[in-house]
Structure formats: structure tokens, C-alpha cells
C-alpha positions in Angstrom: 8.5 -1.6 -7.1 7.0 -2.7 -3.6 10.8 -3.2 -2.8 11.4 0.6 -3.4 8.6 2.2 -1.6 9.4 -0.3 1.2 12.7 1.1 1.0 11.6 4.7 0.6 8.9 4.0 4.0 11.9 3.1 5.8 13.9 6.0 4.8 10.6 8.4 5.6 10.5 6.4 9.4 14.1 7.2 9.9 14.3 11.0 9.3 10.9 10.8 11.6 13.2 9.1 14.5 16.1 12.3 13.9 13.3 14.6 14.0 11.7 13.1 17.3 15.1 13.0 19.2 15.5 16.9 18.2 12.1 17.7 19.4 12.2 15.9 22.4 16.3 17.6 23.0 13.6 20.9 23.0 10.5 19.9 24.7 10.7 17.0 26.7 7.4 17.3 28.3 5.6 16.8 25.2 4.0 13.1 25.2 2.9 13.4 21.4 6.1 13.1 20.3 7.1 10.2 22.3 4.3 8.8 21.1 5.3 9.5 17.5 8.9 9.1 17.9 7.8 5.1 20.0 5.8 4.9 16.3 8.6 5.5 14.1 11.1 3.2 15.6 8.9 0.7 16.0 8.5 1.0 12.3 12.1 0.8 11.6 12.3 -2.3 13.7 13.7 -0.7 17.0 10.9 -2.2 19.0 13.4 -2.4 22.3 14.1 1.1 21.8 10.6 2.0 21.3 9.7 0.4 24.2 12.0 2.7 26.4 10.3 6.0 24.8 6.8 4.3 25.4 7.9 3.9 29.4 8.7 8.1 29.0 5.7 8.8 26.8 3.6 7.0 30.0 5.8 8.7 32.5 4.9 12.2 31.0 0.8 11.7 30.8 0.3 9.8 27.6 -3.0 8.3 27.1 -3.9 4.9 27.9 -5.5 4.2 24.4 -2.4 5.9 23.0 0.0 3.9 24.3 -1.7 1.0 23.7 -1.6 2.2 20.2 2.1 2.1 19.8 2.5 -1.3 22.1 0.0 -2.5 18.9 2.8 -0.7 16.5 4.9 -2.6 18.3 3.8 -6.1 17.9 3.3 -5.3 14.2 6.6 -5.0 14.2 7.5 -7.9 15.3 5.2 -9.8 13.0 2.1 -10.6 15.8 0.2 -9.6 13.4 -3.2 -11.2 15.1 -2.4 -10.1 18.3 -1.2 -6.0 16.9 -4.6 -6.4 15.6 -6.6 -7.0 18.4 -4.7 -4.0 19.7 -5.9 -1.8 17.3 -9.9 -3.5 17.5 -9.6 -2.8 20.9 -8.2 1.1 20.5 -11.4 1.7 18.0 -13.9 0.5 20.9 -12.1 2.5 23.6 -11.0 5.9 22.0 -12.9 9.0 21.2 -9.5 10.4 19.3 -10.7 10.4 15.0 -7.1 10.7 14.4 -6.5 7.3 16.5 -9.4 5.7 15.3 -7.9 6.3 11.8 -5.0 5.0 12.4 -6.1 1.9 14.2 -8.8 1.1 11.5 -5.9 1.6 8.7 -3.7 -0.7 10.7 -6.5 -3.2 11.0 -6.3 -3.7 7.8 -2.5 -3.9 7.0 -2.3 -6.8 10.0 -5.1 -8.5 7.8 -3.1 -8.4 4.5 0.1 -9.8 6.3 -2.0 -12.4 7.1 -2.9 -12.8 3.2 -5.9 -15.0 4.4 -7.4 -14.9 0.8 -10.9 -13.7 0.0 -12.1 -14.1 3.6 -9.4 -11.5 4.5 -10.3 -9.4 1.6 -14.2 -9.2 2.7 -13.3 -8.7 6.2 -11.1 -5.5 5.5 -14.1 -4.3 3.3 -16.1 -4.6 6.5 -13.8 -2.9 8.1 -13.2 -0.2 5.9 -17.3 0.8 5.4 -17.7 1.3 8.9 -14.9 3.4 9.5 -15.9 5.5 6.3 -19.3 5.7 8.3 -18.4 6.6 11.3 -14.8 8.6 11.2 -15.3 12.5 10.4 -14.4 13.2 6.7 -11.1 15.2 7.6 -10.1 11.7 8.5 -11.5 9.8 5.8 -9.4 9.9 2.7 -6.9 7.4 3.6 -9.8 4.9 4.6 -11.2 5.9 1.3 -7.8 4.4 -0.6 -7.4 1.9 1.5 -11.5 0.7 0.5 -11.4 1.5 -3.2 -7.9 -1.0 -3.1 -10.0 -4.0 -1.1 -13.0 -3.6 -3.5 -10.3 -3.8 -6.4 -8.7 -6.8 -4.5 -12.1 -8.5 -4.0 -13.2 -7.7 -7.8 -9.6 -9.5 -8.8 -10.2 -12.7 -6.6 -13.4 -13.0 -7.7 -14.3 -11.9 -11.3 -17.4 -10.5 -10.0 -17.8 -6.3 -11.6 -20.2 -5.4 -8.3 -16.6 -4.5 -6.7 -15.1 -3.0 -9.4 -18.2 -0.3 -9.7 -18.1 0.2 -5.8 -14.2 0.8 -6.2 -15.2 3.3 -9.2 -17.7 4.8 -6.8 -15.0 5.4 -3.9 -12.6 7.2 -6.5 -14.9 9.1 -8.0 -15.8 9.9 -4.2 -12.2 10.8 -3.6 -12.0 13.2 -6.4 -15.4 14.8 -4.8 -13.2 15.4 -1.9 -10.4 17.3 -4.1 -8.5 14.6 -3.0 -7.6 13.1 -6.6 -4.3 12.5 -7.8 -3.1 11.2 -11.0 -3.2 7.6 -9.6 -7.1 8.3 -9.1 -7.6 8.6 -12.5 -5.6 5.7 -14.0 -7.3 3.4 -11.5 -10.8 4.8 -12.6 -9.8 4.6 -16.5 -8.9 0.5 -15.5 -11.7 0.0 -13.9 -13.8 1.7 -16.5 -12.4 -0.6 -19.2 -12.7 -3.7 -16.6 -16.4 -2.7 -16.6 -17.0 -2.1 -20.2 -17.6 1.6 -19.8 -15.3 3.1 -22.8 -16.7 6.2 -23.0 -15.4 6.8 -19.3 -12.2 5.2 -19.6 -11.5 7.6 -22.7 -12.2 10.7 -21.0 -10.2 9.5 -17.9 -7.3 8.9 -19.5 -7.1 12.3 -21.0 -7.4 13.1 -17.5 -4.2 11.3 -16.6 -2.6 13.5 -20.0 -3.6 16.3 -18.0 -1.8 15.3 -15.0 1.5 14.4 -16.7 1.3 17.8 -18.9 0.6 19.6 -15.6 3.4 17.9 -14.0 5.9 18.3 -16.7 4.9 22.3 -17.1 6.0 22.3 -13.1 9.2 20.5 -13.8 10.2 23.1 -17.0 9.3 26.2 -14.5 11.1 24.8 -11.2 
């Protein structure tokens, strides 16, 4: 499966790049969307051609942090992944952009699982993850919020100890508070339920999940 959405991320990056070069054929004063379209080829592994938009991007205005944003893109890319994180570190301290800050923190964290440094890695995205859940705006938070309940998972896996596992139950739960829940937030709550011993919970969260698929399956028969 990790094959497939890899394959599917790629797919998504590439329709980004053909939508970029459309936008910029229309407004090519618009920095964003070097920005973005720099971003998305770097992420199909076009990092010489991502560097030429990232020269325009400069040349029309973009933002210092920005750019250094993609140039950290960029050197994820190409597998620095201790350097690209650095980048990012270093976008957090200088930028007053939420969205940026977001994205840096996220990125962070992917550079730190390439790295698959073990539990140390593990704790250290945790850190990572609960101050940017303190400190970025809550329009901005639900990705973090994933990307924490999956490392307090990860950490309760490595180590057998249930403190994660009812931190990571505490984060979903926080998640679905947001209106944020999918189906996927309640099958990870109904394992983590059982993990923890709390029946009860996992019961009622697997119906849950029933009504997701039902709800799902009604859209399907209508469409």
C-alpha cells in the first residue's frame, strides 16, 4: 500500500506542475505560484527545473523565508534530509506566515522519519509536533494533529508503554472535536481502545466506522 499512495502523491505533484505552468501562462507576476509550482517539481524530482522557477519566483518578489522553504523542498528531494531539515528549523524561527510554519514543522518531521533514527527520532518528532500544536493557529492545526496522534502511536509501538497510546486516543478524539474526523479516525481510536483495554469504547467506535461505510455506500448507490 505505501507503494500506491506514493504512486498516487506523485500523480497528485504532477497535475500540480500542469496546473502551475497554466497559471503562470496567465499571471506571470504572481510569486505564489512559482513558489508552489518550484514545490511540486521538486516533489516529482525536477529539482534542476525547480530551481530555474525558484530564480523567477525571487525575481518577481518572493519572500526570503519562502524561498528558503522550497530550496529546503529541494534538498528533500534530493535525499539531504539533515540539511532540508535544518531548512525548515530555520523557516519556523524566522517566519511569521502559520501556513509556512505548518508546512515547515510537517516537513520537520518527514526529514526525521527518512532518517528512521529509532525511538530517539520518534520522541524528537513528538517534541516537535506539541509545540507546533501550541503555538500554530487551529485553522492550521489538523495536519499537525495526524501527524502527532501517528508519532504517539509510533512511540506506544516501539515501546510497549500505553501512556502513548492514551495521548494518541486523546489527539483523535481532539480531531473529531474539530469536525475533522474521518473514517480512519475512528478505526485508529477502536485499536487503540482495544490496545488499552477499554472495550466498551472500542465497541461503540467500531459501530462508528459501520456508520461511515453505510454512509459511504448510500453516497455511492445515489451518485
Amino acid at each position: 500500500s505505501t507503494l500506491l499512495a506514493s504512486s498516487a502523491a506523485s500523480d497528485v505533484y504532477k497535475r500540480q506542475c500542469v496546473n502551475y505552468e497554466k497559471a503562470l501562462q496567465i499571471d506571470q507576476n504572481n510569486e505564489s505560484y512559482y513558489r508552489d509550482y518550484a514545490i511540486a517539481l521538486a516533489k516529482c524530482g525536477k529539482t534542476e527545473e525547480a530551481k530555474q522557477i525558484l530564480t523567477s519566483a525571487k525575481e518577481k518578489g518572493l519572500d526570503s523565508v519562502e524561498a528558503d522553504y522550497v530550496e529546503g523542498e529541494m534538498l528533500f528531494s534530493e535525499k539531504a534530509y539533515q540539511q532540508a531539515k535544518q531548512v525548515f528549523q530555520n523557516c519556523i524561527s524566522k517566519t511569521e506566515d502559520s501556513y509556512i510554519k505548518m508546512r515547515s514543522y510537517i516537513m520537520m518531521v518527514q526529514c526525521i522519519d527518512k532518517m528512521d533514527t529509532g525511538m530517539v527520532g520518534i520522541k524528537e518528532k513528538i517534541q516537535i509536533l506539541e509545540e507546533a500544536e501550541r503555538t500554530l493557529p487551529r485553522e492550521n492545526s489538523i495536519g499537525i494533529l495526524e501527524e502527532l496522534a501517528q508519532a504517539y502511536c509510533d512511540a506506544g509501538n516501539e515501546s510497549d508503554d500505553a501512556a502513548y497510546e492514551k495521548k494518541a486516543i486523546d489527539v483523535f478524539k481532539q480531531i473529531k472535536k474539530q469536525g475533522m474526523g474521518s473514517y480512519d479516525t475512528e478505526y485508529n481510536l477502536a485499536v487503540l481502545y482495544q490496545n488499552v483495554g477499554d472495550y466498551a469504547n472500542a465497541a461503540e467506535t467500531l459501530n462508528s466506522c459501520l456508520l461511515y461505510t453505510s454512509d459511504a455506500a448510500d453516497e455511492a448507490r445515489s451518485v
